[in-house]
N, C-alpha and C positions, 0 to 999 in steps of 0.2 A: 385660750382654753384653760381651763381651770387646773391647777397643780395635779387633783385628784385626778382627773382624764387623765391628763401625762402621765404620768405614773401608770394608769392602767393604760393604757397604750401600749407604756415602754413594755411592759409583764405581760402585753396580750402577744408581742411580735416578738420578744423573746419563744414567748410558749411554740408558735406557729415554727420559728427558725431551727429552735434546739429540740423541744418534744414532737413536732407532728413531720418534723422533718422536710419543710415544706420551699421547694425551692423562692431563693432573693426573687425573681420577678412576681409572684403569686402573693410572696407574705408581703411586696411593696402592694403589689392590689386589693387585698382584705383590707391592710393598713387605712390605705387611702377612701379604702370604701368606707369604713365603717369610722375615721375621720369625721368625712363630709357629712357621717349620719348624726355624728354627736356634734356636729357645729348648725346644724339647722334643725334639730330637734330638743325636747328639754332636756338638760344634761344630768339630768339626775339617772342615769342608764338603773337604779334598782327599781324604777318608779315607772320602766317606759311601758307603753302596754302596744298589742297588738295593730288598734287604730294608727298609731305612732310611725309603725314598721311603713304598713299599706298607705298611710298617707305620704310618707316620706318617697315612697318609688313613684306611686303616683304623678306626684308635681313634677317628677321628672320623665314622664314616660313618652315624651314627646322629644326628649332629648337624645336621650340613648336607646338602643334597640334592645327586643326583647332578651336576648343575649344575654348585655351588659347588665339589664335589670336583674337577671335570672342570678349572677356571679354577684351582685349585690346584695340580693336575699340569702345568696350560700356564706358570704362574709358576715351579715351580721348573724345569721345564725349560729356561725363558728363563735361569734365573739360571745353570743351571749348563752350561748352551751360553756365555752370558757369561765363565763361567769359564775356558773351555777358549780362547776368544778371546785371555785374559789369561795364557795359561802356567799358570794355578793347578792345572788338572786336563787329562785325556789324554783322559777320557771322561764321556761322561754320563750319570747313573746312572739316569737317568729313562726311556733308552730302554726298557730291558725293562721298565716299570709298563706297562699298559694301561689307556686311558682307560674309564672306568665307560661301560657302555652308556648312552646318554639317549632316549628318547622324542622325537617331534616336538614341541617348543614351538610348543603354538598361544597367542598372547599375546591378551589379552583385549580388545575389542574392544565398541565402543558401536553404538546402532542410529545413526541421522540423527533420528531422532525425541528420542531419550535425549540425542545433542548437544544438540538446541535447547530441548531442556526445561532442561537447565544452564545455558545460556547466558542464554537468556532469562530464568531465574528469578533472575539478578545485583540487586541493588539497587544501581542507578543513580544514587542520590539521592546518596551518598559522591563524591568525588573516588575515594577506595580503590576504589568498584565502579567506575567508569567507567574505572579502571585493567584491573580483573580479568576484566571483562567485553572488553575489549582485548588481554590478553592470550590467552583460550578462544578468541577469533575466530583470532588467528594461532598459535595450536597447534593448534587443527583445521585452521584453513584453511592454513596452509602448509607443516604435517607436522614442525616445528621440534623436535631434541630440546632439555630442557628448559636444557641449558646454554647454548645457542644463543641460545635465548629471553632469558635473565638475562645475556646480554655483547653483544644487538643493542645496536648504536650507530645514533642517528636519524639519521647520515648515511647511514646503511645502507639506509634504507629509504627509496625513487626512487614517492611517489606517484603520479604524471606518468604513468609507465612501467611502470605495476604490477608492480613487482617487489622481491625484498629480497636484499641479499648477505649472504649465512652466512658464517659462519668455522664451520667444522665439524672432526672429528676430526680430530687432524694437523697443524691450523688451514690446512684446504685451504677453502678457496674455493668457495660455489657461488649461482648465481643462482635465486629461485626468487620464482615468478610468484604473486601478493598481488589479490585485486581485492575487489567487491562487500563482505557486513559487514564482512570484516576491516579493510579500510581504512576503513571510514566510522567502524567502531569505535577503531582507529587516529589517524584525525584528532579525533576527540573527546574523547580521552586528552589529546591536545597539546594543546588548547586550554586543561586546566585543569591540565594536568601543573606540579606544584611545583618548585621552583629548588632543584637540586645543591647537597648537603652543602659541594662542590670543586669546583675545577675541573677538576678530574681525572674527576668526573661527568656532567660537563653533555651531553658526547652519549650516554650512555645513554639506551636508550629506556622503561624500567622502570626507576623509584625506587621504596625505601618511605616509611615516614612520616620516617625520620632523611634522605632526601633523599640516600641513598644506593644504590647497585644491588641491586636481588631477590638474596635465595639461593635456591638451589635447594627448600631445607626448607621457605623460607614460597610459592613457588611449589605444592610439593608438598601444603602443611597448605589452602592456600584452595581448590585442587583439590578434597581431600576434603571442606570443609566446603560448595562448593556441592554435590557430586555428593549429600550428605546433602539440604542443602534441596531438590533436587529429587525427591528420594523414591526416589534408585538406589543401593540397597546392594550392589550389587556391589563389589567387590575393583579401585580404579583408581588411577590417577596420573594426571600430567603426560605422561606417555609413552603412555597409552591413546589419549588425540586424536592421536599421531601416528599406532600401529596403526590409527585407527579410520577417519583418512585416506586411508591406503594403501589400506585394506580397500576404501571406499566409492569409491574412484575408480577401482580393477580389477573391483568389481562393475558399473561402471559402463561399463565398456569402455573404461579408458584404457588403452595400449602398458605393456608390463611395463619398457623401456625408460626409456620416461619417467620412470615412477612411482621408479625405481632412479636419476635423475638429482638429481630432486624430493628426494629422501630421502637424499643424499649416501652410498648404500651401493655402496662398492669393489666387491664382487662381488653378481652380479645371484642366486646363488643365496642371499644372504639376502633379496635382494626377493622370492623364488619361495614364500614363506612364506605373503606373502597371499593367494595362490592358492590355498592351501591353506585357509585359512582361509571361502576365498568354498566349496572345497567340501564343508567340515565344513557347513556353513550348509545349503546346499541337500540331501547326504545325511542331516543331521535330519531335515530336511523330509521327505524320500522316505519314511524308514522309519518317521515318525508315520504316514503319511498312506498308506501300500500296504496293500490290503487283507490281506497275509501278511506285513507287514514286523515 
C-alpha cells in the first residue's frame, strides 16, 4: 500500500481511537474494513466514486452475511465522512450505496436451567476451575461483555456493597449490582487466585496460568469447552450469558430501563431486543401448542 494510504490510515485510526472515542475491537474492524476496500479498489480514495462502494461489497456478498456487509458500509462511510473533515474529499460516496436489508437479530440465548447445568458442571478441584467457575457466575450474573470481564480490576469490585464498576465501551463507567453465587464464587477465586506475572497485574481480577490477564480467545475457548461438558451444543460464547441475562431478567419482569442501565447500552432501542426475544419464546409456544396453529 502506498505511503499516502499509510499515513491516512495511521490518521484515520488514530481519529476513531482518540476523537470518536471508539472502543480497540471496532476501530480494529473499520481499520480492517476499509483496509481491504483500499487494497482491491483504486487507491486514489479522492477519486472513488459511488459504483466503487457497491461494487466492492457486492463481489463479496456471497462471502460475508448481510450483517458484516452492513458494518462494512458503516466503515467506509466513517472513513470517508473522515475525509471530507480533512479537506481530502467534498463528498461521500457511500451516500447513495444502500444498506443491505437485515432481519431482526435475535441472538442466542440460554434457559436458567442450561446456565446452571454449565456452571455447576465446572471442576472445582483446579485453582483454573474455581477461577472459570468465577468467571460464568459474573457473566451471567452481571451481564458483563466479555472485554469487561478480562480488564475487571479487583478494586473494582465493592463486595461490601454488592456492586462492580465497568469501564465499558468508550471506557464510560457504569455500576452494576453483584450479589448471591457470583460473589460467593468470587470470593473463592481470591482466596486461591495466583500472584501477577507484574506489577502491572496484580489488580486484575482474572489471571491465567502465566499469571497474567484472560484474553478474550481463552475466555471464549473455556466457554465452549464447558458448554460441551454439559451436553449443550448449541452455537455460544461468552456473550450468550450476557443475552441470556438480559433475556431472563425481562422475562422476569425487570423495567426495560434498568436492564439498559445494567447492560451499559446508549440507546434503549438495542435493549428492546430482549423483548423480542421473550416474544419469539412464548409465540413458539402458542403455535406448537394451538389446536390450528
Amino acid at each position: 500500500m502506498a505511503a499516502d494510504l499509510n499515513r491516512l490510515l495511521k490518521d484515520y485510526r488514530y481519529y476513531l481511537r482518540m476523537e470518536r472515542k471508539m472502543s480497540p475491537n471496532t476501530v480494529a474492524s473499520y481499520c480492517s474494513d476499509v483496509e481491504l476496500f483500499l487494497e482491491s479498489a483504486d487507491p486514489d480514495v479522492r477519486t472513488t466514486r459511488s459504483d466503487d462502494i457497491a461494487a466492492f461489497l457486492s463481489e463479496r456478498a456471497d462471502e460475508v452475511s448481510k450483517r458484516s456487509q452492513s458494518r462494512r458500509l458503516s466503515a467506509l462511510r466513517s472513513f470517508f465522512d473522515w475525509l471530507i473533515m480533512e479537506g481530502e474529499r467534498a463528498d461521500n460516496p457511500c451516500d447513495a450505496v444502500d444498506y443491505p436489508k437485515l432481519g431482526r437479530y435475535l441472538p442466542a440465548v440460554l434457559s436458567v436451567e442450561e446456565v446452571t447445568s454449565i456452571i455447576e458442571g465446572v471442576d472445582t478441584r483446579s485453582w483454573q476451575g474455581v477461577r472459570d467457575k468465577a468467571i460464568l457466575e459474573i457473566l451471567y450474573g452481571c451481564g458483563l461483555r466479555v472485554s469487561e470481564l478480562c480488564t475487571l480490576k479487583i478494586s473494582n469490585v465493592y463486595i461490601g456493597e454488592n456492586f462492580l464498576r465497568v469501564v465499558g465501551k468508550g471506557d464510560k463507567e457504569r455500576l452494576v449490582p453483584v450479589g448471591g453465587a457470583a460473589v460467593d464464587a468470587f470470593c473463592e477465586w481470591l482466596k486461591i487466585r495466583p500472584e501477577a506475572a507484574a506489577p502491572a497485574y496484580d489488580d486484575y481480577a482474572f489471571l491465567n496460568r502465566f499469571g497474567k490477564p484472560l484474553s478474550r480467545v481463552s475466555v471464549f475457548n473455556m466457554v465452549k469447552k464447558e458448554a460441551l461438558h454439559a451436553g449443550i451444543t448449541k452455537e455460544i460464547s461468552p456473550h450468550t450469558f450476557r443475552h441470556s441475562f438480559a433475556t431472563h431478567l425481562i422475562e422476569n419482569g425487570a423495567d426495560l430501563r434498568v436492564v439498559q442501565e445494567m447492560l451499559g447500552h446508549e440507546s434503549i432501542l438495542t435493549t428492546e431486543i430482549y423483548t423480542h426475544i421473550d416474544s419469539a419464546t412464548w409465540q413458539k409456544a402458542v403455535l406448537e401448542h394451538h389446536p390450528r396453529g
